[in-house]
N, CA, C and O of each residue as an XYZ file, in Angstrom:
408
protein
N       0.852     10.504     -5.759
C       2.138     10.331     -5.151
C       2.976     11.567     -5.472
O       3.406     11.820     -6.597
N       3.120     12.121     -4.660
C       4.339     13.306     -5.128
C       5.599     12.786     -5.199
O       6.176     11.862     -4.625
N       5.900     13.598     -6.041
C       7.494     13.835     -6.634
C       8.700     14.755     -5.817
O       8.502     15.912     -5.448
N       9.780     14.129     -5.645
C      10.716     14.977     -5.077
C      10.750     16.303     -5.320
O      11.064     17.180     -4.516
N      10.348     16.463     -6.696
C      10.921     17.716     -7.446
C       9.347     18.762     -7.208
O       9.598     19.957     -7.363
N       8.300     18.557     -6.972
C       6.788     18.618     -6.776
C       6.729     19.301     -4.952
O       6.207     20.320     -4.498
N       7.620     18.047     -4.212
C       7.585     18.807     -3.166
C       9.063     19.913     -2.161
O       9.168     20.303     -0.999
N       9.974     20.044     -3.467
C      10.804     20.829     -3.296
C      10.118     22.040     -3.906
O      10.441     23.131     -3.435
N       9.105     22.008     -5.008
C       8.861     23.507     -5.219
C       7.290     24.015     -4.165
O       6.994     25.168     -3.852
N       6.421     22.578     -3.770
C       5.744     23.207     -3.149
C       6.242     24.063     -1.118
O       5.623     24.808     -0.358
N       7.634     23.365     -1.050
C       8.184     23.982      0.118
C       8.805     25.326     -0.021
O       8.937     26.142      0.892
N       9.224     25.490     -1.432
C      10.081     27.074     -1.777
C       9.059     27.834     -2.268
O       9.445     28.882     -2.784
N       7.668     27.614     -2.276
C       6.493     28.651     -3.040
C       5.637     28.442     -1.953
O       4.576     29.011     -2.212
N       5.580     27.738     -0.544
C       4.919     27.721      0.577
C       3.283     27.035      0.062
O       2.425     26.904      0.934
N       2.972     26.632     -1.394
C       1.628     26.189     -1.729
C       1.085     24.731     -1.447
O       1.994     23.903     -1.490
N       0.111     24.318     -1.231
C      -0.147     23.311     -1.409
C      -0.017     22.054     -2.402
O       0.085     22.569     -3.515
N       0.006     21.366     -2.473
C      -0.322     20.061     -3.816
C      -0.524     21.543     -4.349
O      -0.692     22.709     -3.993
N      -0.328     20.301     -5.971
C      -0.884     20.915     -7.502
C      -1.872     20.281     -7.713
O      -2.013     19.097     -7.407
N      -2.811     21.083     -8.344
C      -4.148     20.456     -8.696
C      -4.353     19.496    -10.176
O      -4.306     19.959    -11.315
N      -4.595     18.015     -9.795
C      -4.347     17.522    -11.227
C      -4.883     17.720    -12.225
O      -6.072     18.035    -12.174
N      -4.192     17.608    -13.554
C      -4.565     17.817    -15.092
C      -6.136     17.664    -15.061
O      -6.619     16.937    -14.193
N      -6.973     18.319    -15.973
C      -8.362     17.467    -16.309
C      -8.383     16.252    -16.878
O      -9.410     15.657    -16.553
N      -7.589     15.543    -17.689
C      -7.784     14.369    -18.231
C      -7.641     13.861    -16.850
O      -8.687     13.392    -16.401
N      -6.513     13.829    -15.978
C      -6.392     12.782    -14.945
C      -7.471     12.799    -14.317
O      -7.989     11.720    -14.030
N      -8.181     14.202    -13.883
C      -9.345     14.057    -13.005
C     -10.322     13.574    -13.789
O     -11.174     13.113    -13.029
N     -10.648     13.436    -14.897
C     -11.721     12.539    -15.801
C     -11.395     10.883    -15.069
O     -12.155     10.405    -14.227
N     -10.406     10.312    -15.463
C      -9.539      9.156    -15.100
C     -10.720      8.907    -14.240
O     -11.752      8.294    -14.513
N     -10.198      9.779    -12.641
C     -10.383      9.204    -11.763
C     -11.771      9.347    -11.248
O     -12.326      8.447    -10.617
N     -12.296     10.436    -11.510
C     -13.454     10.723    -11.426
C     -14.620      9.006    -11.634
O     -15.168      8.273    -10.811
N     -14.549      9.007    -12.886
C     -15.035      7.947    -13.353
C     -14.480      6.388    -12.418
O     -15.167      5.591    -11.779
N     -13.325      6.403    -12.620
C     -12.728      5.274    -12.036
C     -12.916      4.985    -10.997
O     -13.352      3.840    -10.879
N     -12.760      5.612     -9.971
C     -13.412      5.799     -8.518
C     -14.897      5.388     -8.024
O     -15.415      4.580     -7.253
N     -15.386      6.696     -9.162
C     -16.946      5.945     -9.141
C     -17.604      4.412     -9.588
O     -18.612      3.798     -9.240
N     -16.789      4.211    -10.285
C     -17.029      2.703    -10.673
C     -17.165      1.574     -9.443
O     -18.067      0.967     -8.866
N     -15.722      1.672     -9.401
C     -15.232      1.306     -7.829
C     -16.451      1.145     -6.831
O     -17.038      0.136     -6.441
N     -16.629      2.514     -6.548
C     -17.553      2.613     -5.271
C     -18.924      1.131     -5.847
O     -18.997     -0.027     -5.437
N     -19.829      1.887     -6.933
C     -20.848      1.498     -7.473
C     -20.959     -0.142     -7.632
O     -21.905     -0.846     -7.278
N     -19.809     -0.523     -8.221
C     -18.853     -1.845     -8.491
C     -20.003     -2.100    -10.036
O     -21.010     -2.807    -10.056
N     -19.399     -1.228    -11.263
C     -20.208     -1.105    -12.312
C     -18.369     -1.043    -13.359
O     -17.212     -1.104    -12.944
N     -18.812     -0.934    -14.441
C     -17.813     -0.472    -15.717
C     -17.924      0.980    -15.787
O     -18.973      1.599    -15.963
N     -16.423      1.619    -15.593
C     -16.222      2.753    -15.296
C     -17.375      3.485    -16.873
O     -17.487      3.010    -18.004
N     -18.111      4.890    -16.201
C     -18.597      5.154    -17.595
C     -17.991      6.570    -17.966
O     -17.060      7.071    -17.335
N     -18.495      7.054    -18.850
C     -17.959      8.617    -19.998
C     -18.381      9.712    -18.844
O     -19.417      9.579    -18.192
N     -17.703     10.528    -18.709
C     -17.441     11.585    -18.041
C     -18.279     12.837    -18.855
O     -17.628     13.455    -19.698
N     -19.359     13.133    -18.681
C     -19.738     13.736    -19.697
C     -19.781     15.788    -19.053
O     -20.467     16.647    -19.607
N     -18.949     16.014    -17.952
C     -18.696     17.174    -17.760
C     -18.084     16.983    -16.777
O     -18.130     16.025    -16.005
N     -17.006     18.592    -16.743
C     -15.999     18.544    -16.002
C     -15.213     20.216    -15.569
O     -14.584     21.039    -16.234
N     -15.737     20.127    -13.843
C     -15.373     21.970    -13.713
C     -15.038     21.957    -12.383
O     -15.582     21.569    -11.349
N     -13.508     22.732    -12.817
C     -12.580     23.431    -11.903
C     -13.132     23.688    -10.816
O     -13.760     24.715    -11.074
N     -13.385     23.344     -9.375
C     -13.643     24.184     -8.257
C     -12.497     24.716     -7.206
O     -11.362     24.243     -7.254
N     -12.776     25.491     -6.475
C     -11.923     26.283     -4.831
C     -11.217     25.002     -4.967
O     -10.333     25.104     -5.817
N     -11.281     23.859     -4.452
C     -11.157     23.033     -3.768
C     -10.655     21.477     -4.553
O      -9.973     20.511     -4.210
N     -11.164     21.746     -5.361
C     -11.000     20.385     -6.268
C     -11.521     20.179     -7.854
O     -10.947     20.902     -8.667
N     -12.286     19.501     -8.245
C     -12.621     19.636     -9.200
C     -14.418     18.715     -9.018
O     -14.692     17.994     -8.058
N     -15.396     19.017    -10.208
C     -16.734     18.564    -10.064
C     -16.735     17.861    -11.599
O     -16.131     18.367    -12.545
N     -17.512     16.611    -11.689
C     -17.701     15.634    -12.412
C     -19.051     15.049    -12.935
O     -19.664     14.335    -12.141
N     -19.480     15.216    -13.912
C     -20.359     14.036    -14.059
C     -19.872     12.862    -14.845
O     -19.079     12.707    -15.774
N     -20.570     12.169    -14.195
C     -19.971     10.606    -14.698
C     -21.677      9.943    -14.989
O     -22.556      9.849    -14.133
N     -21.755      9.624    -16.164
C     -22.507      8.491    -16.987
C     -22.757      6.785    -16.473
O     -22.074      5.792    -16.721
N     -23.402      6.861    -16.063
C     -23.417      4.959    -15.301
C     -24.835      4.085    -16.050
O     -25.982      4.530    -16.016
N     -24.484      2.937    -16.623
C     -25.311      1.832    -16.591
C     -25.887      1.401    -15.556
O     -25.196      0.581    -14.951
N     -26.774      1.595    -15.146
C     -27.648      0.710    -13.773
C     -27.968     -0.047    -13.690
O     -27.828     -0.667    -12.636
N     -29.026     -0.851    -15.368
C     -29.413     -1.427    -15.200
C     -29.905     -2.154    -17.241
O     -30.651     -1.813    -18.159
N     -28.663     -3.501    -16.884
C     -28.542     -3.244    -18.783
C     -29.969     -4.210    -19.144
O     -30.173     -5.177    -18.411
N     -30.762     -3.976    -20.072
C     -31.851     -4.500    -20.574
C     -31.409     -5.405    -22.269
O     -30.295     -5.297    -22.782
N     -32.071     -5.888    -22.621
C     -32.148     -6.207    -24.163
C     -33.233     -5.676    -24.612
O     -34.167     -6.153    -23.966
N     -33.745     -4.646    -25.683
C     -32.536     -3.781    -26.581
C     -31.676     -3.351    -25.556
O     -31.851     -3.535    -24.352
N     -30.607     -2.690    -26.170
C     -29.675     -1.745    -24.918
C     -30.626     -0.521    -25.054
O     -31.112     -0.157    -23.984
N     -30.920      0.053    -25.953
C     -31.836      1.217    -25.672
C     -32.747      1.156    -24.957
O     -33.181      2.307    -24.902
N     -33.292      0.575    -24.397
C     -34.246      0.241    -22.892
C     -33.287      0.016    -21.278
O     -33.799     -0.108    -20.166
N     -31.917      0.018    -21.578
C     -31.292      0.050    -20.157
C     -31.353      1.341    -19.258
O     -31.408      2.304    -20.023
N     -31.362      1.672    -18.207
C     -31.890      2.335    -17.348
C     -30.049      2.462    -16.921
O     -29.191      1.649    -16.580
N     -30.102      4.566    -17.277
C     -28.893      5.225    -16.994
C     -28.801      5.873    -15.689
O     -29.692      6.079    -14.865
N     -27.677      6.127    -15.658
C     -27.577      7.826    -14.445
C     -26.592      8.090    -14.171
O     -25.637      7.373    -13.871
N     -26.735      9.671    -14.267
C     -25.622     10.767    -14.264
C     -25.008     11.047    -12.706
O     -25.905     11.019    -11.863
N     -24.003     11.245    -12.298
C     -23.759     11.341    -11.262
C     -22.457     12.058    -10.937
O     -21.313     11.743    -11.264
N     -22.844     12.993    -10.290
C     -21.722     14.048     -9.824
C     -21.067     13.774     -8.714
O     -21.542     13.627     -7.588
N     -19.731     13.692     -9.124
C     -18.606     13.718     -8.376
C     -17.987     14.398     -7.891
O     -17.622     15.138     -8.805
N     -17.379     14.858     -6.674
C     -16.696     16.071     -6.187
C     -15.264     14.814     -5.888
O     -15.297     13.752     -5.267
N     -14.014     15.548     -6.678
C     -12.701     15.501     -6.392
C     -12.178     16.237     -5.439
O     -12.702     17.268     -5.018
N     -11.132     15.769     -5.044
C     -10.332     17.341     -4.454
C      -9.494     17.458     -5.091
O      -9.539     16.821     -6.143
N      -8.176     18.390     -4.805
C      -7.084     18.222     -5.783
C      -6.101     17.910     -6.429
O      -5.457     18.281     -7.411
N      -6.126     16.639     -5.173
C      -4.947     15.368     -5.588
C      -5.856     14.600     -6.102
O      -5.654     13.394     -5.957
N      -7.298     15.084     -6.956
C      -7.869     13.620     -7.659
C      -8.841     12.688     -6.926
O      -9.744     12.111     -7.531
N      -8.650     12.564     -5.695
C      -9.501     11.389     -4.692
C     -11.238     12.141     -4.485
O     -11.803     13.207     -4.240
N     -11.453     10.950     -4.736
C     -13.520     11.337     -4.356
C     -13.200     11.466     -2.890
O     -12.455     10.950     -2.057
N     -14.303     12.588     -2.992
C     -14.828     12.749     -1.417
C     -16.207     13.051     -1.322
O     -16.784     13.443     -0.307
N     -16.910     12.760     -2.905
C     -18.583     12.898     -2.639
C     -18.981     12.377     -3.593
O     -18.125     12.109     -4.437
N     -20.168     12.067     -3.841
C     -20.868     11.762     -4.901
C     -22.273     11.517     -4.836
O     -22.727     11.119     -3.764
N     -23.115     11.708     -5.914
C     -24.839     12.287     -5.546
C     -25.448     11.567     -6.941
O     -24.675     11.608     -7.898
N     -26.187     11.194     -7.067
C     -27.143     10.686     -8.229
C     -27.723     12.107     -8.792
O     -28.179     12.830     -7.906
N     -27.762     12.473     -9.735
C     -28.400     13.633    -10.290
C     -29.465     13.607    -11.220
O     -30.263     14.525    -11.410
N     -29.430     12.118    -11.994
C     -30.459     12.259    -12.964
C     -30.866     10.688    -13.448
O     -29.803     10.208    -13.841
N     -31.593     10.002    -13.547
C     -31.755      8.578    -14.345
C     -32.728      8.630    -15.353
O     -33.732      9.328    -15.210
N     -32.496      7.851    -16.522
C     -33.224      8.033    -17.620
C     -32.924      6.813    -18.243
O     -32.166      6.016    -17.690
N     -33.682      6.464    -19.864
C     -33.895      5.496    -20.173
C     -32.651      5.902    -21.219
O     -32.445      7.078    -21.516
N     -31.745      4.663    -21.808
C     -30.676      4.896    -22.641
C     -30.749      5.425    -23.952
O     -29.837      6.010    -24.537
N     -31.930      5.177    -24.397
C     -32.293      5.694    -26.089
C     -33.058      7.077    -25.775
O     -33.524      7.568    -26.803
N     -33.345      7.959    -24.399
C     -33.918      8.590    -24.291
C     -32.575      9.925    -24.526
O     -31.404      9.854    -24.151
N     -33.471     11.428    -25.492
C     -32.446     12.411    -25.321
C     -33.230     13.927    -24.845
O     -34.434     14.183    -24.807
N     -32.247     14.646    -24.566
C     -32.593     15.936    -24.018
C     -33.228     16.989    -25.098
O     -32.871     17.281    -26.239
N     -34.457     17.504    -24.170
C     -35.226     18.145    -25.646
C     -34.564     19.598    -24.868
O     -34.712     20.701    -25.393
């Protein structure tokens, strides 16, 4: 939602929106994706500035097992733009939860 004061300076500097904070784009990144997935938002485990918006990975439960270390994960990249809102998202990686990167 812009601010009075947000779009009085983006009319006297001729720029577009401001691009939101990284914590917020963590927020939403995740939050969004949840949403879509209809899962518990998960950990954001990277997060980089683009042209256009910002890029995300987001951490997801797929599929919870007993132990939890046998639940079945996946990483998934998010493309923001720069008011924050998804406009993509891609599966990038699934793995087992107790499993780590050699």
């Amino acid at each position: 939602m812009a601010t009075e004061e947000n779009t009085e300076r983006e009319k006297a500097h001729g720029d577009g929106p401001e691009r939101i904070a990284a914590p917020t784009a963590m927020h939403h990144a995740s939050g969004q994706l949840a949403q879509l997935l209809q899962c518990e938002p998960g950990p954001v485990s990277a997060l980089k500035p683009t042209d256009d918006g910002w890029l995300a990975d987001v951490e997801v439960m797929e599929i919870e097992r007993v132990p939890d270390t046998s639940s079945v994960m996946a990483s998934y990249r998010v493309h923001l733009d720069e008011l924050g809102q998804l406009v993509g998202y891609e599966r990038t990686r699934r793995y087992g939860r107790g499993q780590i990167d050699r």
